[in-house]
C-alpha positions in Angstrom: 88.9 84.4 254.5 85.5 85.0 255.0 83.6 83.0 258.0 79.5 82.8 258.3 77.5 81.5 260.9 74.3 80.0 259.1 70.8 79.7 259.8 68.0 77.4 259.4 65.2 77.4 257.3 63.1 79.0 260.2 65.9 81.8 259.8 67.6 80.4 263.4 71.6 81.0 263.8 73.1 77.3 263.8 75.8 77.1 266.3 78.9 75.1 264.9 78.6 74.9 261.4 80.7 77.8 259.4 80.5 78.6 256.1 84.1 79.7 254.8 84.8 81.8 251.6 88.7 82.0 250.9 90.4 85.1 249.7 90.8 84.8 245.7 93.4 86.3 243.9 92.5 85.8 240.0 94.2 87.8 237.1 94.0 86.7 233.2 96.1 83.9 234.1 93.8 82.2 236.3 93.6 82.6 240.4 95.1 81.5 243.5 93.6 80.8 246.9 94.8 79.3 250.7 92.3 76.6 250.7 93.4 75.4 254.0 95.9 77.5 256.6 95.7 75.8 260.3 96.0 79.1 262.5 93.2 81.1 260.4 90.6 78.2 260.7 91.1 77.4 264.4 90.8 81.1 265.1 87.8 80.7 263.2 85.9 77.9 265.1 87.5 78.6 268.5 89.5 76.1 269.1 92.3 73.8 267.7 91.4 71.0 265.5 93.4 68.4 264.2 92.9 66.9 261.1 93.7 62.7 260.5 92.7 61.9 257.1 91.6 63.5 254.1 88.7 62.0 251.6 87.4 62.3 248.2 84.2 61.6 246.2 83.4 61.8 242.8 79.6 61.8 242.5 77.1 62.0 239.1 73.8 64.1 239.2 71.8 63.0 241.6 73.7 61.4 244.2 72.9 62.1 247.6 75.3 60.9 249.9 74.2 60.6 253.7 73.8 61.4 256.1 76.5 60.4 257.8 78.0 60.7 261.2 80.3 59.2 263.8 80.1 58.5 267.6 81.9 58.4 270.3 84.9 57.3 270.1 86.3 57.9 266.9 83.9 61.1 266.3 84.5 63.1 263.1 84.1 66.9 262.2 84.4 67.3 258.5 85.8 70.3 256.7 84.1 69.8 253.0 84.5 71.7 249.6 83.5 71.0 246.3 86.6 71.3 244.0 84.7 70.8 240.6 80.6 70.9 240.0 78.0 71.4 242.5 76.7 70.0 245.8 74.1 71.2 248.3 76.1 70.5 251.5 74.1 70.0 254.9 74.8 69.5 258.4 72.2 68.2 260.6 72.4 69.3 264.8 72.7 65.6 266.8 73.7 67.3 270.0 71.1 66.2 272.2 71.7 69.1 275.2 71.4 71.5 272.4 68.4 74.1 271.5 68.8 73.1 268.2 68.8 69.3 268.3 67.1 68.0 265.4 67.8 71.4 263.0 69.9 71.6 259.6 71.5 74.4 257.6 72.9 73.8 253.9 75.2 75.3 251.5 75.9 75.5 247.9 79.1 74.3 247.8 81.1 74.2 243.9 84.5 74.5 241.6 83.9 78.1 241.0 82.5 79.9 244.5 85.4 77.7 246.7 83.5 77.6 249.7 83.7 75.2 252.7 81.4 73.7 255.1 82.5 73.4 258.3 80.7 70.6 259.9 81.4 70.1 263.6 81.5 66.7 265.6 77.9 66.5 267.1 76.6 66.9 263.7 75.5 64.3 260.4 76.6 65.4 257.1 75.1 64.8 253.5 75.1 66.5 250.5 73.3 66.0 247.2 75.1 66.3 243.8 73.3 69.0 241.4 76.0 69.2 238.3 76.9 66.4 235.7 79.4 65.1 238.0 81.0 67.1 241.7 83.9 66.0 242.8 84.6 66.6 246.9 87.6 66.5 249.4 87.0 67.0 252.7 89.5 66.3 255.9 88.2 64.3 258.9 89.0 65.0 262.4 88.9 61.4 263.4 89.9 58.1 261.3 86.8 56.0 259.7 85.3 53.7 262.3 82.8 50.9 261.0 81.5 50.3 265.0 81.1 54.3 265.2 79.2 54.6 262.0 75.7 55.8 261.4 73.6 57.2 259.6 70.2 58.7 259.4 67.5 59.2 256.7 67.8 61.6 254.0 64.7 62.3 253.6 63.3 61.8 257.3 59.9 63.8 257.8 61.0 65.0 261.3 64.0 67.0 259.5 62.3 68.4 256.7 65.5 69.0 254.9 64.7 71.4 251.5 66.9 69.2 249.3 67.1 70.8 245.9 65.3 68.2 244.1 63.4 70.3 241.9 66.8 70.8 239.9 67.1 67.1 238.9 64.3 67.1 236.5 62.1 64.9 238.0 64.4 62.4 238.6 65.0 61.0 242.3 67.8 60.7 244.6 70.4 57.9 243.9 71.2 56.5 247.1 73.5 54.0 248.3 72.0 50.9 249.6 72.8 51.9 253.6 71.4 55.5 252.7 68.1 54.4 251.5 67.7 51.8 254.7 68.9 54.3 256.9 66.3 54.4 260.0 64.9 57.8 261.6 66.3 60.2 263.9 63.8 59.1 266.1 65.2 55.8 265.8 68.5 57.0 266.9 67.3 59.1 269.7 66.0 56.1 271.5 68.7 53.8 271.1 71.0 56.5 273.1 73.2 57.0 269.2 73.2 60.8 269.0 75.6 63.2 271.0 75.4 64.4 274.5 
C-alpha cells in the first residue's frame, strides 16, 4: 500500500487527507488487491478509526455530488474509492484552528488506478463524475445524521476549486437540488457550523 500526503493547488502539503494506492497483484487472469485491511490504514493516518457504515453511489457524467460534511456530534471521515469509471474526489479543510482552513486538494479516483481518498472529520467532501457512469463505495466513520448535515457550495468563489469541467463538453454540473442552494463557506463560518 502506498500512502501520499497531497497538496493544494498553491502546491501546500494538506494535513489529513491521504491518497492510498493498494498493492496489485494482476497476472493473465485478472488481479487481486487488499482494498481495505484495518491495521495497515490506521498505521497510516495515526490513529484508530472505526468505521459504522458503508455507502454507495452510482452517478452519470456530470454529476457533482457535494460538498458534503457532518458536525459535531455524529461527525464523519470518509474513506472513498471509485470501483468502476471516474471521479475527481476533493476534500475541502473546515478546521477552523487550522493554517489551512478554507484549502482543498483532489484526486482522480477510478475502476482501473484503485486509489482511495482519505477524507478526515474536519473536512467536506465532493466529487464530480467524469466517465459515462462512476460507481463509488466509501465507509463512514459516523452514522448519517439529518441535524448534523451540511453542506457548502460547489462552486464557491472563496474556494476556487479547479473542478474538471472542461472534460464534460461544455455541458454543466448536475446538481442535486440541496447542492445547487447550498450557501457559502462564508455563510457557514459565521453561523459557528465549521470545526474547531
Amino acid at each position: 500500500m502506498q500512502i501520499e500526503t497531497l497538496t493544494t493547488a498553491e502546491g501546500t502539503p494538506l494535513e489529513g487527507p491521504l491518497l492510498i494506492t493498494p498493492q496489485l497483484f494482476g497476472d493473465a487472469r485478472g488481479f487481486f488487491f487488499e482494498s481495505w485491511n484495518q491495521r495497515r490504514f490506521d498505521a497510516a493516518v495515526g490513529s484508530e478509526v472505526r468505521f459504522v457504515q458503508d455507502n454507495q453511489s452510482r452517478s452519470c457524467r456530470g454529476v457533482l455530488r457535494g460538498l458534503h460534511l457532518q458536525l459535531p456530534p455524529e461527525p464523519q471521515g470518509k474513506l472513498v474509492r471509485c470501483v468502476r469509471g471516474e471521479i475527481f474526489d476533493v476534500a475541502v479543510d473546515l478546521r477552523r484552528s487550522s493554517a489551512s482552513f478554507g484549502r482543498w486538494v483532489g484526486a482522480r479516483l477510478s475502476g482501473t488506478n484503485h486509489r482511495q481518498l482519505w477524507v478526515p472529520v474536519g473536512f467536506a467532501h465532493g466529487f464530480l463524475t467524469l466517465s459515462d457512469e462512476a460507481e463509488v463505495l466509501y465507509k463512514a466513520s459516523g452514522f448519517w445524521n439529518r441535524d448534523c448535515e451540511r453542506a457548502i457550495r460547489w462552486d464557491d468563489p472563496d474556494l476556487a476549486i479547479a473542478w474538471p469541467l472542461s472534460e464534460l463538453d461544455g455541458e454543466g454540473p448536475l446538481l442535486a437540488d440541496k447542492d445547487a442552494a447550498a450557501p457559502a463557506l462564508a455563510a457557514l463560518l459565521a453561523s459557528g457550523e465549521v470545526f474547531a
